[in-house]
C-alpha positions in Angstrom: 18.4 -23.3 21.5 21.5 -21.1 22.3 23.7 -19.9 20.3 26.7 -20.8 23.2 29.2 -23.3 22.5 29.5 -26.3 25.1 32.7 -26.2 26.9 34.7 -29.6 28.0 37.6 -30.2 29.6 40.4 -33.4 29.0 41.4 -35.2 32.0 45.1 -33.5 31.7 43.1 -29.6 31.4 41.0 -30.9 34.8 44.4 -31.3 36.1 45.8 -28.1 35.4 43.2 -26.1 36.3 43.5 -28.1 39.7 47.3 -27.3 40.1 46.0 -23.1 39.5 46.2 -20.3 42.6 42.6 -19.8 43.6 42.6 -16.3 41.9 43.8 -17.8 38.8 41.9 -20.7 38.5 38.5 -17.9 39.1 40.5 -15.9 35.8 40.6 -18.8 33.8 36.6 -20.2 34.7 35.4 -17.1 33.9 37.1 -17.1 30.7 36.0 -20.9 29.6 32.3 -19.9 30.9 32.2 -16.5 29.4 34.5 -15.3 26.1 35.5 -19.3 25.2 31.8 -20.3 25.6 30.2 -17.3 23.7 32.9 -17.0 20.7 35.7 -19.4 20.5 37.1 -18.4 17.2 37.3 -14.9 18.0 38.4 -15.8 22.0 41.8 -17.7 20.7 43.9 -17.8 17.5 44.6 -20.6 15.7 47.8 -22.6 15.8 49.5 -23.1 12.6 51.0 -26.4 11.5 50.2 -29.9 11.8 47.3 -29.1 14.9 44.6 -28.2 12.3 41.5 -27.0 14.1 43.6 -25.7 17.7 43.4 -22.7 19.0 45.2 -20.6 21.8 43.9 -17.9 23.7 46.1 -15.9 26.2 45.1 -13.3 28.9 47.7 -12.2 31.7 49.8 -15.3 32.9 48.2 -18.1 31.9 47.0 -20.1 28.1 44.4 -22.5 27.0 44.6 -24.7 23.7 41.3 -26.2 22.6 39.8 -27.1 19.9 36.6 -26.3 18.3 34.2 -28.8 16.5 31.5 -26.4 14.6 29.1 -30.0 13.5 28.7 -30.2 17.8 29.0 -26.4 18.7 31.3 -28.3 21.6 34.9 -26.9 22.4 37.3 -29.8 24.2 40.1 -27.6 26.4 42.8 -29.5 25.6 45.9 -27.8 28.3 45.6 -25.1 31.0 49.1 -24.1 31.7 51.3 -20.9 32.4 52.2 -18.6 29.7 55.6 -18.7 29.7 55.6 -23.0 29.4 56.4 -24.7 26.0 53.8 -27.7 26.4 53.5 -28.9 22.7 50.4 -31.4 21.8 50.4 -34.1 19.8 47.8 -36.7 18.1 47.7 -40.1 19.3 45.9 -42.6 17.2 44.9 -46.0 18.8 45.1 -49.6 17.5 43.1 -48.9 14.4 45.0 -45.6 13.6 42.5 -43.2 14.5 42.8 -40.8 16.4 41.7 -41.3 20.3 43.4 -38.2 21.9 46.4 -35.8 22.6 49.2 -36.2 24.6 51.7 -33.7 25.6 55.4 -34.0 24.6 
């Protein structure tokens, strides 16, 4: 078994990486496949506040937020955007009141 983490992506990070320059969008897959996959505690730091369990890694002009669950060694990329944006992510809890994703705001 390996000791790599399995990397998804939401429909909105699909999106964004879509919307990426060629050369940028080759930056950021080799981060998610490499550095994300391998460590993704140590590839990000962790976003304080009410996101509990999201992280943010930056390199050159771009970010990713993800978040990590440790029980499924599974990391779900949350946003792909430029550095510089303030995209903020928020819970969204269905019918029941748990949660069923993120939305941005």
């Amino acid at each position: 078994m390996s000791d790599k983490h399995e990397v998804t992506l939401s429909a909105s990070a699909e999106r964004d990486l879509a919307k990426l320059a060629e050369l940028t969008r080759s930056e950021v897959r080799g981060f998610l496949d490499g550095k994300l996959r391998d460590d993704p505690r140590k590839a990000g730091t962790p976003i304080p506040g009410e996101q509990v369990g999201m992280f943010e890694a930056t390199t050159g002009t771009w970010r990713v937020l993800y978040r990590v669950d440790a029980n499924t060694r599974t990391v779900r990329v949350m946003v792909i955007g430029p550095r510089g944006s303030r995209t903020r992510i928020v819970p969204t809890a269905n019918r029941s009141g748990t949660a069923a994703g993120w939305r941005r705001i």
